[in-house]
C-alpha positions in Angstrom: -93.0 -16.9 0.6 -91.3 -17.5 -2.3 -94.9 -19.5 -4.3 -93.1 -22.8 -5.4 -96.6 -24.7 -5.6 -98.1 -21.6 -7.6 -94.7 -21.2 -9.9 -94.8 -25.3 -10.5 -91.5 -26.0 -8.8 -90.1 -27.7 -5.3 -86.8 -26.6 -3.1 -84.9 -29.5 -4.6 -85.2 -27.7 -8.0 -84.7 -23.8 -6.9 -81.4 -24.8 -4.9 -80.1 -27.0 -7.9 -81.0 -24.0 -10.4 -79.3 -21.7 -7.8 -75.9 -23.6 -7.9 -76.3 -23.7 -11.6 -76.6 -19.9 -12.2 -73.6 -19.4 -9.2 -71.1 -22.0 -11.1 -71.9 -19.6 -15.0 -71.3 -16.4 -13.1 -68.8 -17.2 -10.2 -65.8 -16.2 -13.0 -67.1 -12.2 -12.0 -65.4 -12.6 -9.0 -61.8 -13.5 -10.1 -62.0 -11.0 -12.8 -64.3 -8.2 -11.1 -60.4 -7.6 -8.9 -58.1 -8.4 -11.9 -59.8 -5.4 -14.0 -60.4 -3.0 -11.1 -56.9 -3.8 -9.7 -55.7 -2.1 -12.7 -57.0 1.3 -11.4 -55.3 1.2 -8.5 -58.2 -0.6 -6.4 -57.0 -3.3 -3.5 -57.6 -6.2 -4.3 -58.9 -7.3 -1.0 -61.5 -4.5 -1.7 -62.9 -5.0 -4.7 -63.2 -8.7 -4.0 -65.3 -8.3 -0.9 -67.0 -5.2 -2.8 -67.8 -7.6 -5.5 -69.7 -10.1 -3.2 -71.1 -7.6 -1.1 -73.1 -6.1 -4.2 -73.8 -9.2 -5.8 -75.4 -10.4 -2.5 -77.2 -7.3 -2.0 -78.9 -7.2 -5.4 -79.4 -11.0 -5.4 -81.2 -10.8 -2.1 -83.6 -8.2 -3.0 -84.3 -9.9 -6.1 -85.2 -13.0 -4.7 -86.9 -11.6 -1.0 -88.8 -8.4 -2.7 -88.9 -9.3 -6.7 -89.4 -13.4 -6.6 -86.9 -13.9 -9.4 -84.6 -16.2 -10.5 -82.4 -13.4 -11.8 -79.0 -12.6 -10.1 -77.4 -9.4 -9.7 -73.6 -8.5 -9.5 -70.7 -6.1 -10.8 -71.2 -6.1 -14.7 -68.6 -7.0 -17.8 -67.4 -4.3 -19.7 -68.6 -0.8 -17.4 -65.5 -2.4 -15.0 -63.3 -2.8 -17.7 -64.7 1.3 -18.7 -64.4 2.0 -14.8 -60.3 1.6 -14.8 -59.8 2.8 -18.6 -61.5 6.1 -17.6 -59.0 6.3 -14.5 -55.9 4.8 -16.9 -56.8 7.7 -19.4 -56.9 10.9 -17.0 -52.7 10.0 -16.2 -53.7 10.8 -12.5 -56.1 13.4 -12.8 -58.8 11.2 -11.7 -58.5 9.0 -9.3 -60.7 5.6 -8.2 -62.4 7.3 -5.0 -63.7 10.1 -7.6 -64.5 7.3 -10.3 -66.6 5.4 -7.6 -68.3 8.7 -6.8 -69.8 8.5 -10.5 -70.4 5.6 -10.1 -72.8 5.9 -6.6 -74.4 8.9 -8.4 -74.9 6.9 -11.3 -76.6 4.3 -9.0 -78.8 7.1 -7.5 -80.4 8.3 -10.6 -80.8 4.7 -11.0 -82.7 4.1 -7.7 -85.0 7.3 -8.7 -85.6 6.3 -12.4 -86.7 2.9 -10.9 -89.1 4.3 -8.7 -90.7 7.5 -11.8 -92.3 6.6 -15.1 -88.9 8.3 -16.2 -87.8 4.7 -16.9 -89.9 3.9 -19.7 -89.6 6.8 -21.5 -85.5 7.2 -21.8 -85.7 3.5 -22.8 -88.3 4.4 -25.2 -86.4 7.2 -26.4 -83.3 5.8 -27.5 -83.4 3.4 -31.2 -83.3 -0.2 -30.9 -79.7 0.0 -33.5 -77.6 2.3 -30.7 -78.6 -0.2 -28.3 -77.7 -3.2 -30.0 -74.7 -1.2 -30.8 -73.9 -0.3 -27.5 -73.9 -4.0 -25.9 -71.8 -4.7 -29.4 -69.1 -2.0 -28.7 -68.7 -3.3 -24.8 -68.4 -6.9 -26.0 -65.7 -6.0 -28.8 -63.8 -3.8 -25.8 -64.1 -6.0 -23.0 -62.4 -8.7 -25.5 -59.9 -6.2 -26.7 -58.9 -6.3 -22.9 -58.8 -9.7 -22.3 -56.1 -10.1 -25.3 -53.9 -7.5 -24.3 -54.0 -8.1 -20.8 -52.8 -11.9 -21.8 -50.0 -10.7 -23.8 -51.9 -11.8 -27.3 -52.1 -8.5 -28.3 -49.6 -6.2 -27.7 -48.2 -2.1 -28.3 -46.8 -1.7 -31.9 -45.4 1.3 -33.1 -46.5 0.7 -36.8 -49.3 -0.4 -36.4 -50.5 0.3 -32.8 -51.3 -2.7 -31.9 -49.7 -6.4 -32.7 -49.6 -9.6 -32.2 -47.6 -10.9 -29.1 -44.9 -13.8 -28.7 -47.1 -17.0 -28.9 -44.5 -18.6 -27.5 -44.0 -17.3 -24.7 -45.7 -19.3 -21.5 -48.2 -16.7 -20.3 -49.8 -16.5 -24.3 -49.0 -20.0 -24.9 -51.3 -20.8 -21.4 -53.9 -18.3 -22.1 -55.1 -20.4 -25.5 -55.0 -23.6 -24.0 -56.9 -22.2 -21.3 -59.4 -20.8 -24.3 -59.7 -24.0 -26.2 -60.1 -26.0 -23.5 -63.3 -22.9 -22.4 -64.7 -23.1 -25.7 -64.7 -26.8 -25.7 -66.7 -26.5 -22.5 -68.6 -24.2 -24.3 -69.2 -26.0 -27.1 -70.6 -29.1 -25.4 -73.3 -26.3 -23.5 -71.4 -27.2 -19.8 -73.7 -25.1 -17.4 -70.8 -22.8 -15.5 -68.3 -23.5 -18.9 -66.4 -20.5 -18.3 -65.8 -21.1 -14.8 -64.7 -24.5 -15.1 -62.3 -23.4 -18.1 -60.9 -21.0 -15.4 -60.3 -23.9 -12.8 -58.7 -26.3 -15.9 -56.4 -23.1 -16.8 -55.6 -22.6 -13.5 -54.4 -26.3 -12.6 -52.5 -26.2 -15.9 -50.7 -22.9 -14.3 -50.1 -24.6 -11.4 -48.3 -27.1 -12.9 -46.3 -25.1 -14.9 -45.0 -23.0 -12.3 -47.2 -20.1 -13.4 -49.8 -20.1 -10.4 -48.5 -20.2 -6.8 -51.1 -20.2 -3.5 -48.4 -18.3 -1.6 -51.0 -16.7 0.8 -53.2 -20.3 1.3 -56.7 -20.4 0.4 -59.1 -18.9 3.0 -59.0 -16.5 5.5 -61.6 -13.7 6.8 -62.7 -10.9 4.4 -62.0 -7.6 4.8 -62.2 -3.9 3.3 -59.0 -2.7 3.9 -60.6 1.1 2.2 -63.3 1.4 4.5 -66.5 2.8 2.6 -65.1 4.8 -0.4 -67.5 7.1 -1.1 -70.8 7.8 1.5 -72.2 11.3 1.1 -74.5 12.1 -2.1 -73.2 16.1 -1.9 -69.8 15.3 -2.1 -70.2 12.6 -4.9 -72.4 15.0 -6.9 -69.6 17.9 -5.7 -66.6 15.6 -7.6 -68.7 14.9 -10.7 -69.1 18.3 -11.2 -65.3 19.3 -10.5 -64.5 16.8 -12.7 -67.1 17.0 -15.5 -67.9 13.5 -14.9 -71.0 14.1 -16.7 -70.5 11.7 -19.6 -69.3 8.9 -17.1 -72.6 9.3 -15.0 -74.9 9.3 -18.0 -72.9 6.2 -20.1 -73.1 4.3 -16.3 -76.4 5.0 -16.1 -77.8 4.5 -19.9 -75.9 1.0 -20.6 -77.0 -0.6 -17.0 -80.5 0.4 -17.8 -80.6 -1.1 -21.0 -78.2 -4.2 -20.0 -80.8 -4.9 -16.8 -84.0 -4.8 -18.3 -83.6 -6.2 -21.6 -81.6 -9.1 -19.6 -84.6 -9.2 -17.2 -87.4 -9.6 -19.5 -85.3 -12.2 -21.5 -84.7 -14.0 -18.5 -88.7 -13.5 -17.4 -89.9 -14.7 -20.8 -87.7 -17.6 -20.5 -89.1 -18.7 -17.4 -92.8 -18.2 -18.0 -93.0 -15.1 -15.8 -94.6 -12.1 -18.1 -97.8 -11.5 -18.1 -99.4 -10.4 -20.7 -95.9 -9.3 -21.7 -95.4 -7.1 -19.0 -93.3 -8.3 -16.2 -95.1 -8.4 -12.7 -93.0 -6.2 -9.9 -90.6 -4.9 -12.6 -90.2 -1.8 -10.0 -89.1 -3.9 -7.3 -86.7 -5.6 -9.9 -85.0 -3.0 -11.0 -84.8 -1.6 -7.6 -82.5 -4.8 -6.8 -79.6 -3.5 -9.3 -79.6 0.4 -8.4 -79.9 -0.5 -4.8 -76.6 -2.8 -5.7 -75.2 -0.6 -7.4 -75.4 2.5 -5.2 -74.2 0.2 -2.3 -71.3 -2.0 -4.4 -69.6 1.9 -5.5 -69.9 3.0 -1.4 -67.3 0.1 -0.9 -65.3 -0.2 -4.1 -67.2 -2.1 -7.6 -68.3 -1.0 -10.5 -72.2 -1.0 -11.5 -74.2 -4.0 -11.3 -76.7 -5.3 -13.8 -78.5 -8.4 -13.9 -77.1 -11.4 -15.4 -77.9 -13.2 -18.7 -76.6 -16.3 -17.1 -79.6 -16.6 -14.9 -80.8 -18.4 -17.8 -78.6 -21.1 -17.3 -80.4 -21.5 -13.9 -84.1 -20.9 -15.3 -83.0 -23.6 -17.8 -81.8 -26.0 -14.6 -85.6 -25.1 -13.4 -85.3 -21.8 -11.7 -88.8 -19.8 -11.3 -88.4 -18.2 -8.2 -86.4 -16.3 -5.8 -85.3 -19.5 -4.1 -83.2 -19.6 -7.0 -81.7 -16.2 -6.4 -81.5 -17.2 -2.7 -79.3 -19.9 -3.3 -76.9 -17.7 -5.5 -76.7 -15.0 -2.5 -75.8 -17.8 0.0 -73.1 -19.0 -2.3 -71.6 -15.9 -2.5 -71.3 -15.0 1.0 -69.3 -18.7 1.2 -66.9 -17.5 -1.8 -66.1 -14.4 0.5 -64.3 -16.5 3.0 -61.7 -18.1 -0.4 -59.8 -14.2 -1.1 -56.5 -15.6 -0.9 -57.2 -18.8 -3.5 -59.3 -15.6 -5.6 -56.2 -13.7 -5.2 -53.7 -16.5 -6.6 -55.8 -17.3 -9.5 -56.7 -13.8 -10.5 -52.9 -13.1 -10.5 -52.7 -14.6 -13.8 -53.9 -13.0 -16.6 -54.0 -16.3 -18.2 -57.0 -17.7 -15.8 -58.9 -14.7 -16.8 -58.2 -13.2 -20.3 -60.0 -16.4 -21.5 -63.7 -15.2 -19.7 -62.8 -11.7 -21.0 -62.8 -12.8 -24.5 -65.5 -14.9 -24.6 -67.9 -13.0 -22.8 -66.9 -10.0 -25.4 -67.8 -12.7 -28.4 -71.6 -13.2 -26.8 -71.5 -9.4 -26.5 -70.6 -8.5 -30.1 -73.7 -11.1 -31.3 -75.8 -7.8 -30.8 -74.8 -6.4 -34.2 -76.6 -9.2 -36.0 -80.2 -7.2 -34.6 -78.7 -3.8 -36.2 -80.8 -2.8 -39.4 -77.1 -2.4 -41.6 -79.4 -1.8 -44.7 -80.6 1.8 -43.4 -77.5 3.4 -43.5 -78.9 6.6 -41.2 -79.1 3.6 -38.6 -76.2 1.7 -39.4 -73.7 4.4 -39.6 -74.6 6.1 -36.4 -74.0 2.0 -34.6 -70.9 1.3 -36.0 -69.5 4.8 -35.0 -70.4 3.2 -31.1 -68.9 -0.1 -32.2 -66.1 1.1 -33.7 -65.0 4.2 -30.9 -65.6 2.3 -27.7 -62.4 -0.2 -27.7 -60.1 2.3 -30.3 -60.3 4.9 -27.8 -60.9 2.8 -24.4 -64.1 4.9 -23.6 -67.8 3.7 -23.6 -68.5 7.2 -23.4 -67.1 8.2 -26.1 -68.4 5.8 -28.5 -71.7 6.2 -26.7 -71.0 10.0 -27.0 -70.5 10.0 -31.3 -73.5 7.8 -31.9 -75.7 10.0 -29.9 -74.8 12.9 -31.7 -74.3 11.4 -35.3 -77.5 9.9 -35.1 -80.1 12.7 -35.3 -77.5 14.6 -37.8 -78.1 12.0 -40.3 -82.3 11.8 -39.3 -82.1 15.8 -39.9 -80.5 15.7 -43.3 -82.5 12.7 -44.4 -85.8 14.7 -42.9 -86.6 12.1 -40.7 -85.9 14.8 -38.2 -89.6 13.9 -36.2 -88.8 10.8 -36.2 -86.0 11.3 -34.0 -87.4 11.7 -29.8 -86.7 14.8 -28.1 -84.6 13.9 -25.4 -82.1 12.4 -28.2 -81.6 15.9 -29.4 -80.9 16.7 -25.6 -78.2 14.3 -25.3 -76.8 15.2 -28.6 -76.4 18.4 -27.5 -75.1 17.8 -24.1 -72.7 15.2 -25.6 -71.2 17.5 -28.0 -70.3 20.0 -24.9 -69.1 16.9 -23.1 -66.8 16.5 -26.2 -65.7 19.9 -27.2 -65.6 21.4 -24.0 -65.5 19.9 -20.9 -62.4 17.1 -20.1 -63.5 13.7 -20.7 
């Protein structure tokens, strides 16, 4: 089934890569309900949401795809999920959120399956993506510090810096020197482990407490959050949600497939650099997606630290196998999930560094072309100063074939970017974002 002999692997190999790639990305599902909680979400729910997507992406990607690649909830569009919420002061609520989100995942599943794939990746310069995985990384770190207490509210200056030492700030950078350390010395699952090591540390000090055990059965204390197509597409359009759906949709796009040929390349997989069952692939994160919003996560996208596992050996879906059956045995730890994602010390850490690997992006931006450069650092700069990936996705998109026009490089510039320039401006001007 899954071709070990043909791919140059055994079992012993795919299951050893497997635990590899589970142990670099099992810190998604301690933070997944620490960022999401912020919305309002239980954290019951988005814990069992998490897994549930992650195993349903990971499983088609290893029984229909044959890759090493994992799928779950993805940094930085769940830390854009709750600031979208945060910022409508009660307008908007996380059942209408997660209804952008499930449409976002439908126009996924239907790009996946239409040449319509190729040309919107096509269509959008190589800077404003770079730019874009830049922006998330720099936002998702701003979190991470002022969720910790590192950074905090300043009325001169808007933000500050917080009491270093006080224990939850004095805990959070031991608990990131002792990450980077892992880090440094390239320990496969680093981040994890530096969330363990902070969390015994907390412990310790008093600052961690298992007052609900460690295991019990999961459970979805919401139900499923959002089910009908009509009515999701109803409250995006009540809502003008129509930024939110396209920013969902345009940054898991990119994020999946540039992490999925990376990953392929890695391994050996492409073929004469085209990747073999990229449909089937892609179908495994806006399947996920659509499925992880009907019970209560943010999108998926394919994770860059399946290269820790195609590194361990990974070449097939065995590999991705493995990861799904690890996943379903996190489900049954909530209650240990739930006492370590309680403090923002375990987490800001993973938050932080995740957003500095993020942020490497803006070494690919061309900065001596300044009708490129501009255009990215607009994206960089916007998305964490006004909490919004949309928003900074929004002001590139439209500053961008300004500066082509009056540098008549205007045919340069695709169609469909004039579209969204267009469509982003009334998103700005007009309706409430």
């Amino acid at each position: 089934m899954f071709q070990l002999k043909e791919h140059g692997t055994d079992v012993r190999t795919e299951v050893t890569a497997g635990m590899t790639t589970f142990l670099t990305m099992a810190y998604i599902v301690i933070v997944n309900p620490v960022i999401l909680g912020a919305a309002g979400v239980p954290f019951d729910q988005v814990f069992l949401a998490t897994i549930i997507a992650a195993v349903i992406g990971t499983l088609w990607m290893a029984l229909l795809a044959n890759y090493p690649i994992a799928i779950a909830p993805g940094m930085g569009l769940n830390a854009y999920f709750t600031s979208m919420v945060l910022a409508s002061d009660g307008a908007i609520d996380y059942t209408t959120a997660f209804a952008a989100v499930f449409v976002s995942g439908l126009l996924f599943v239907a790009l996946s399956l239409t040449s319509m794939r190729k040309i919107l990746i096509e269509a959008i310069p190589e800077n404003l993506k770079h730019a874009i995985t830049a922006g998330i990384g720099l936002f998702i770190a701003f979190i991470g510090m002022r969720l910790s207490g590192l950074i905090v509210a300043n009325e001169a200056n808007l933000v500050g810096l917080g009491d270093l030492t006080s224990p939850p700030v004095a805990l959070t950078l031991v608990g990131l020197a002792i990450t980077l350390i892992f880090m440094s010395l390239n320990l496969h699952g680093g981040i994890f482990f530096g969330m363990i090591a902070t969390g015994i540390i907390a412990f310790f000090t008093g600052q961690l407490k298992f007052a609900e055990g460690f295991m019990k059965l999961p459970s979805l204390p919401e139900g499923i959050i959002v089910w009908n197509p009509v009515e999701a597409f109803l409250l995006v359009a009540e809502f003008g949600l129509y930024g939110v759906v396209f920013s969902f949709l345009l940054v898991t796009l990119f994020d999946t497939t540039g992490t999925m040929i990376g990953v392929a390349k890695q391994a050996g997989l492409m073929k004469d650099n085209k990747m073999p069952r990229v449909r089937q692939a892609l179908l495994a994160d806006s399947v996920a997606a659509s499925a992880g919003a009907m019970v209560g996560t943010s999108p998926t996208s394919a994770y860059v630290e399946s290269s820790a596992g195609v590194a361990a050996g990974g070449r097939t879906g065995l590999t991705t196998l493995t990861v799904a059956i690890l996943f379903i045995a996190a489900a049954f730890f909530g209650p240990l999930v739930g006492s370590l994602s309680g403090v923002a010390a375990i987490t800001a850490p993973a938050l932080i560094i995740v957003g500095s690997l993020m942020i490497s992006a803006v070494k690919q931006i061309e900065w001596e072309k300044f009708d490129e450069a501009f255009p990215a650092f607009l994206i960089v700069l916007a998305m964490p100063l006004t909490s919004s990936i949309a928003t900074g996705i929004a002001l590139g998109f439209i500053s961008y074939p300004l500066m082509k026009i009056f540098k008549g490089k205007w045919k340069a510039v695709h169609p469909i970017l004039y579209i969204f320039a267009v469509l982003f401006t009334i998103q700005i001007l007009i309706a409430p974002h």
